[in-house]
C-alpha positions in Angstrom: 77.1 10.3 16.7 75.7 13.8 15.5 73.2 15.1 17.6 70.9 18.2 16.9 70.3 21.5 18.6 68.0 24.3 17.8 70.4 27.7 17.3 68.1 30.7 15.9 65.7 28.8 12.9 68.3 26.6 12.5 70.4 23.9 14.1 74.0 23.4 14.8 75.2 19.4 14.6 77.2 18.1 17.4 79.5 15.4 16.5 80.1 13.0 19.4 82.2 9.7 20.7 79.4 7.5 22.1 82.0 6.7 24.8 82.0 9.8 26.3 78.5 10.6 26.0 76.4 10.1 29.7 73.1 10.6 28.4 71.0 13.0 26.1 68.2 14.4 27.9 64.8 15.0 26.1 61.0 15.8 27.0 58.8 13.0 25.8 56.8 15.7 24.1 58.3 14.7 20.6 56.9 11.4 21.2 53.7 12.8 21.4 51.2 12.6 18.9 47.7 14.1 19.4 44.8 12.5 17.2 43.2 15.7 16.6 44.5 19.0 14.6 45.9 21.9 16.4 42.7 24.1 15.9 40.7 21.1 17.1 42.8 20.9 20.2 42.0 24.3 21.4 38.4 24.8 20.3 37.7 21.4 22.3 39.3 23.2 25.4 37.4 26.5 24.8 34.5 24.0 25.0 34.9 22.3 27.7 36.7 24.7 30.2 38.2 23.5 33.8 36.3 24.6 36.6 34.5 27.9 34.6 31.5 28.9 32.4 32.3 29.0 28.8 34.1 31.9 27.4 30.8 32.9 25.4 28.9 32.7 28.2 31.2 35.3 30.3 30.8 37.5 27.5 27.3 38.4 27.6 26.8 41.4 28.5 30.2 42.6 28.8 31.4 45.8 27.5 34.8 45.9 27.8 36.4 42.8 27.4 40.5 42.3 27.6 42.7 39.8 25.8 46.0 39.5 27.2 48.5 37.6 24.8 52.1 36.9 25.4 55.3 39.4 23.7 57.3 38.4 20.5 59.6 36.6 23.2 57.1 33.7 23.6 56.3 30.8 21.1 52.8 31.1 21.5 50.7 30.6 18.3 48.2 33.1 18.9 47.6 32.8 15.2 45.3 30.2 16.1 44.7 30.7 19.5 43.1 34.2 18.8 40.8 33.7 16.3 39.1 31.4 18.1 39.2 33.3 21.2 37.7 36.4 19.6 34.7 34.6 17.6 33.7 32.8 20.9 33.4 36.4 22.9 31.6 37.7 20.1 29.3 34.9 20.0 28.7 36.0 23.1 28.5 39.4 22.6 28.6 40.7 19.5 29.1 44.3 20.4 32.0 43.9 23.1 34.7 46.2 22.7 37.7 44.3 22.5 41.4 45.3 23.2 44.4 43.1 22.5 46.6 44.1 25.3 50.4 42.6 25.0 52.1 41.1 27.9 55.5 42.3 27.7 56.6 42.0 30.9 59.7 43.4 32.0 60.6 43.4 28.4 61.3 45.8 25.7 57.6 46.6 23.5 56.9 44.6 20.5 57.0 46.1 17.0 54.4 45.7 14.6 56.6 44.0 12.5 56.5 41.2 15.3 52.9 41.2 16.2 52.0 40.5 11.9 54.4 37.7 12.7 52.5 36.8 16.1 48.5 37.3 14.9 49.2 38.0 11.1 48.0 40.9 9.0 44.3 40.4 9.2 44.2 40.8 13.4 47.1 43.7 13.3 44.7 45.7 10.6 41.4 44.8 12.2 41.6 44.3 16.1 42.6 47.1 19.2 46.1 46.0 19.8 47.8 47.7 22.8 51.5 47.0 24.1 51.8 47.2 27.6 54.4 49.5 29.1 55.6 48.5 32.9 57.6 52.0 32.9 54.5 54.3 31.3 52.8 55.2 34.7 50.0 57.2 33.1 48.7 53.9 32.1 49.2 51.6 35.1 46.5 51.8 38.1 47.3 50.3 41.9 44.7 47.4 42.3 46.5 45.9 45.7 49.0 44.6 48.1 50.9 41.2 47.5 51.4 38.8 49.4 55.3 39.7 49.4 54.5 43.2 50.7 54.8 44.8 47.0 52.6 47.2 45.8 50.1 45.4 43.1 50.0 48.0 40.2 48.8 46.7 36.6 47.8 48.2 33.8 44.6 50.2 33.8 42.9 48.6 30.4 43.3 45.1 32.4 41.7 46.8 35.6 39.4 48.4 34.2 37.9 45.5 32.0 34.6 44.2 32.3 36.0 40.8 31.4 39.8 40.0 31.8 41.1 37.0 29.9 44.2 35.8 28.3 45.9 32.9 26.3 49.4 32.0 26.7 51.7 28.4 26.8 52.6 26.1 29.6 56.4 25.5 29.7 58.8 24.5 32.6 59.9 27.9 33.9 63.3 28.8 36.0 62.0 30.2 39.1 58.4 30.5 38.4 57.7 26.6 38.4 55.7 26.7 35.0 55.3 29.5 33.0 51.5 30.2 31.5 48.3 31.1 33.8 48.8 33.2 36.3 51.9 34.8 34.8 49.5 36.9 32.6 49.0 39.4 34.8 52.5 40.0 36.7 54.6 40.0 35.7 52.8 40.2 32.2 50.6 43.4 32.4 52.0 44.5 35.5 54.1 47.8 36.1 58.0 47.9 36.8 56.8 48.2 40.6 55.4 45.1 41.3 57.9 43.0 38.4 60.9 44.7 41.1 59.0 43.4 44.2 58.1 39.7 42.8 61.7 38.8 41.9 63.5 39.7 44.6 66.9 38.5 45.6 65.1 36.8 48.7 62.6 35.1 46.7 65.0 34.3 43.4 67.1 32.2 45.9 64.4 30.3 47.8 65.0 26.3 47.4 61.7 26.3 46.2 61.9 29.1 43.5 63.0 26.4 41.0 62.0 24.9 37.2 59.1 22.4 37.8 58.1 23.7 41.4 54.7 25.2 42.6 54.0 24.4 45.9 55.5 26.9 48.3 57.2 28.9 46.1 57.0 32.5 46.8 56.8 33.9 43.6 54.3 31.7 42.2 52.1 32.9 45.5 52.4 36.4 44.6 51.9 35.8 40.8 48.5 33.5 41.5 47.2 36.5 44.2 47.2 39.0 41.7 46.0 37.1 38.5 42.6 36.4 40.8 42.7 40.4 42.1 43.0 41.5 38.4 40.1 39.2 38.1 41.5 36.9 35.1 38.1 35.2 34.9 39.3 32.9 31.8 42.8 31.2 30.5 43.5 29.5 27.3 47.0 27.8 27.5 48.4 25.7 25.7 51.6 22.4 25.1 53.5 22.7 22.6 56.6 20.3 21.0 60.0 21.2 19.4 58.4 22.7 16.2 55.8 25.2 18.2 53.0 23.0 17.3 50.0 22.9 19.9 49.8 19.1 21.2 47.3 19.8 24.2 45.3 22.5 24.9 43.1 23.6 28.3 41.0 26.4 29.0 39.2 27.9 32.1 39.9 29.0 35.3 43.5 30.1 35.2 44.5 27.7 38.2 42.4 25.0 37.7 43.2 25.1 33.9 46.8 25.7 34.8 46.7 23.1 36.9 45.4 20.5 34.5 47.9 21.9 31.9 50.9 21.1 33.7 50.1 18.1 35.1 50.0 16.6 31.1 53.5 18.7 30.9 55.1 17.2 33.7 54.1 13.7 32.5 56.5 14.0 29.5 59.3 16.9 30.6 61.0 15.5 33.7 64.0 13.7 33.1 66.9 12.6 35.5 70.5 13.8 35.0 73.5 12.0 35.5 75.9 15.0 36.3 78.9 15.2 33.9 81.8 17.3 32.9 80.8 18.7 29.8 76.9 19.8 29.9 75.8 21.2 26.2 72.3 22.7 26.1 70.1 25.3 24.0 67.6 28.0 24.4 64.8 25.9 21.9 66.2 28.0 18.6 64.0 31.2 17.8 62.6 33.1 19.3 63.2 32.1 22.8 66.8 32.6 22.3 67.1 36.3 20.8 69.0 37.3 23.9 71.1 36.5 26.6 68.7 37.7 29.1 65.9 34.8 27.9 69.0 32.2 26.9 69.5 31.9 31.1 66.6 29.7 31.1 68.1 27.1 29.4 71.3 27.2 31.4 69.6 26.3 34.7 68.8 22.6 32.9 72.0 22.3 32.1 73.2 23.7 35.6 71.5 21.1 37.4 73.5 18.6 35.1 77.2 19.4 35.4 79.5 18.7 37.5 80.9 21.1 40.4 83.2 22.8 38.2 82.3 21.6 34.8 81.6 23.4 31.8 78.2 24.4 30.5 78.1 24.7 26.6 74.9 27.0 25.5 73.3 27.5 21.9 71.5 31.0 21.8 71.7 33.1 19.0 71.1 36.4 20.4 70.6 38.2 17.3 69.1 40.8 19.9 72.3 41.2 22.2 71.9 41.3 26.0 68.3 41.8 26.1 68.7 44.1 29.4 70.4 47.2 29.6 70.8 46.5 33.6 71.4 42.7 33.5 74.4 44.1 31.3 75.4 46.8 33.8 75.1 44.6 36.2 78.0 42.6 35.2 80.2 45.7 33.2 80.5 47.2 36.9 80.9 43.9 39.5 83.7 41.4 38.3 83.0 39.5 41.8 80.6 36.9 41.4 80.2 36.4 45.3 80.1 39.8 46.1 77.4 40.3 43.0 75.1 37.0 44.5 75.3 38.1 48.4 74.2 42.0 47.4 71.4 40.4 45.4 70.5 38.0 48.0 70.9 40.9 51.0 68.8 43.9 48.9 65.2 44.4 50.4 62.1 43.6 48.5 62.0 47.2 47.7 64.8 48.1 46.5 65.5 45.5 43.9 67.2 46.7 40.8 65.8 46.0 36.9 66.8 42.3 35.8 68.4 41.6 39.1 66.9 38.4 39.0 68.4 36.9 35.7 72.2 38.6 37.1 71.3 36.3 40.1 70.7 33.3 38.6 74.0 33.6 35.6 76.2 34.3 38.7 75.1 31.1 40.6 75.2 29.0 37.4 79.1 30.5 36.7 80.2 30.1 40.2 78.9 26.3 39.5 80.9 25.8 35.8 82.4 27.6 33.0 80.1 28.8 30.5 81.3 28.8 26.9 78.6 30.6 24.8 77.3 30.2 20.9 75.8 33.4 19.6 75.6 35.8 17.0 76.4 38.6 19.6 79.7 40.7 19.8 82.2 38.5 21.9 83.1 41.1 23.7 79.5 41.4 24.8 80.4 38.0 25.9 83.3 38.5 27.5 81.3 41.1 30.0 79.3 38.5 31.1 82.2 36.4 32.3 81.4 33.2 29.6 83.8 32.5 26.4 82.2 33.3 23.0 82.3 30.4 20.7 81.7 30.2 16.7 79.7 27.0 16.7 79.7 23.4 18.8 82.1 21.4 17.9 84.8 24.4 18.7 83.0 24.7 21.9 83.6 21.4 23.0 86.9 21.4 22.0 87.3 24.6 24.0 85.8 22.8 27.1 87.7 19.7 26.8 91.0 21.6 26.7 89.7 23.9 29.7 89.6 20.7 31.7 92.2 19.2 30.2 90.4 16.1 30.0 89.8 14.5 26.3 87.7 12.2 27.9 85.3 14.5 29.8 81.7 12.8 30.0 78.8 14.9 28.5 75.1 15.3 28.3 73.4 16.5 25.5 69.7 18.8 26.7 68.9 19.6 23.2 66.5 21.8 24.4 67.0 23.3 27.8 63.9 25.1 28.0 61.3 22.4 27.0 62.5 20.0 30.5 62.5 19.3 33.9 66.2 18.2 35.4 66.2 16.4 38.3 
């Protein structure tokens, strides 16, 4: 059978024996199908927001008022989230002073090229657009302490708002649980700093730092404390399916909207694995899969697929190359994965080194299986991170199935590792 995978825009065709495939693992999300439009779906939330006053209402009187809205590394389709956000402030208050302020995170600034394609042409030329830089320290302001210990610095448009909000999407996350909510602020609009002291070594390898998991994770803790110290009085997040279309929508406070929105996700994402040998998975296609930083994500469904010693086949075009300078460093200089995960694991809060977290989580998914890796990137790039480069699928799997020297080698199929839940 020929099975599908997103790779860039595109999709590369896997041709398979059903008698050695195990299972093919997909969110109910494609099956789907809300009766309103995708505009309908979020102005209905803006409407009728979870546990807050309406966004217009929280406007009045409010001078400065701050949008936060995901990077270009997010699916998020601000193009009809934002429209609707900004007409209900200014319904509120026509004269607010609005500024756009983009979440990049720990990750390099967005071009304009890339916010046209995010908002199109009419926000770029009309609306305050500011991209956050966790490195620029003139613009960042301390607001607190987290729970963790780390120093809660973000930047000073957010702080100094009169109204904070955001939007952003609700996806399973790696080590966050869920992404969306909370995550606005830190590590969204949050300075290198506090990013450092969130995803530490400790906290990257607590059991409960996992995809799908809120309740006593540590990160999540910190990340929820400082969204409510920032004061991120409103959230509009959103589900969306294989194509990037919106198929629920809440809005509100950003736990108790949070909350609501991944409780619908979790209904249709979690599926249960049956380990096998071969494990073939994707980022979701563009543009969560521009690097090899982001395409990690993915890997972790497929990690909790394979076998002890199987082989992990991953789809991620990464047009964009590593995606972080130290992430590649990381692995240039320390050929020892063991050594690499206990230094992680052993480095205080304080002291944690840019991208250690992602280096943590590829050398615990390689210690686990081979990775053989699809990309656009230089294969020598590849090479560095200890995974085989690969043209496309079908020579990947032929790669694995000689590497275990097994022609019958069982596989799964996670067309989309990003977009599940793998128990």
């Amino acid at each position: 059978m020929e099975i599908g995978l997103p790779y860039g825009k595109a999709k590369q065709i896997v041709k398979l024996d059903k008698s050695c495939l195990n299972d093919i693992l997909v969110s109910k999300i494609e099956d789907y199908h809300p009766e309103q439009s995708q505009t309908e779906l979020v102005a209905a939330a803006i409407q009728n927001p979870v546990d807050s006053q309406k966004l217009r209402q929280l406007s009045i009187d409010k001078k400065k008022v701050v949008i936060i809205a995901s990077d270009h590394t997010r699916p998020v389709p601000s193009k009809i989230i934002m429209p609707l956000m900004l007409s209900e402030i200014r319904k509120g208050n026509p004269e607010a002073e609005i500024t756009i302020l983009i979440a990049t995170g720990f990750h390099r600034l967005t071009t304009r090229e890339e916010l046209v394609g995010k908002f199109g042409e009419t926000i770029v030329d009309t609306e305050k657009i500011v991209v956050h830089d966790s490195g620029d320290e003139s613009s960042l302001v301390k607001i607190g302490t987290l729970p963790s210990g780390g120093e809660l610095i973000i930047n000073k448009l957010a702080a100094e708002a009169d109204l904070l909000v955001s939007e952003g999407f609700i996806e399973p996350h790696f080590f966050a649980g869920f992404s969306g909510g909370r995550k606005s602020v830190l590590p969204g609009i949050a300075s290198r700093v506090s990013v450092l002291a969130n995803h530490c070594g400790e906290f990257i390898a607590h059991p409960k730092a996992r995809t799908g998991v809120i309740e006593g994770n540590p990160l999540h803790i910190d990340m929820l404390y400082a969204a409510r110290t920032a004061k991120l009085a409103f959230v509009v997040n959103v589900v969306i399916n294989s194509e990037k279309e919106v198929i629920h929508a809440v809005a509100g406070d950003c736990d108790a909207a949070h909350i609501k929105g991944r409780e619908f996700l979790e209904k249709l994402c979690k599926v249960q694995a049956t380990p096998s040998d071969i494990v073939i998975t994707s980022n979701g296609g563009y543009p969560l899969d521009q690097n090899i930083y982001q395409a990690v994500k993915g890997m972790t469904a497929a990690e909790a697929a394979v076998k002890q010693d199987g082989v992990i086949i991953m789809l991620a075009k990464s047009n964009d190359g590593h995606g972080g300078e130290a992430f590649f460093n990381t692995f240039r200089d320390e050929k020892d994965l063991k050594k690499m995960l206990n230094g992680f694991v052993n480095t205080p809060r304080d002291e944690t080194i840019p991208d250690q977290w992602e280096a943590q989580i590829l050398a615990r998914i390689l210690l686990k299986a081979k990775v053989i890796y699809i990309s656009a990137a230089p294969e020598t790039m590849i090479k560095a991170f200890q995974m085989t480069p690969a043209k496309d699928v079908n020579e990947a799997l032929a790669l694995a199935r000689d590497y275990l020297k097994n022609e019958e080698a069982t596989v799964t199929v996670i067309p989309d590792g990003v977009a599940v839940i793998v128990e």
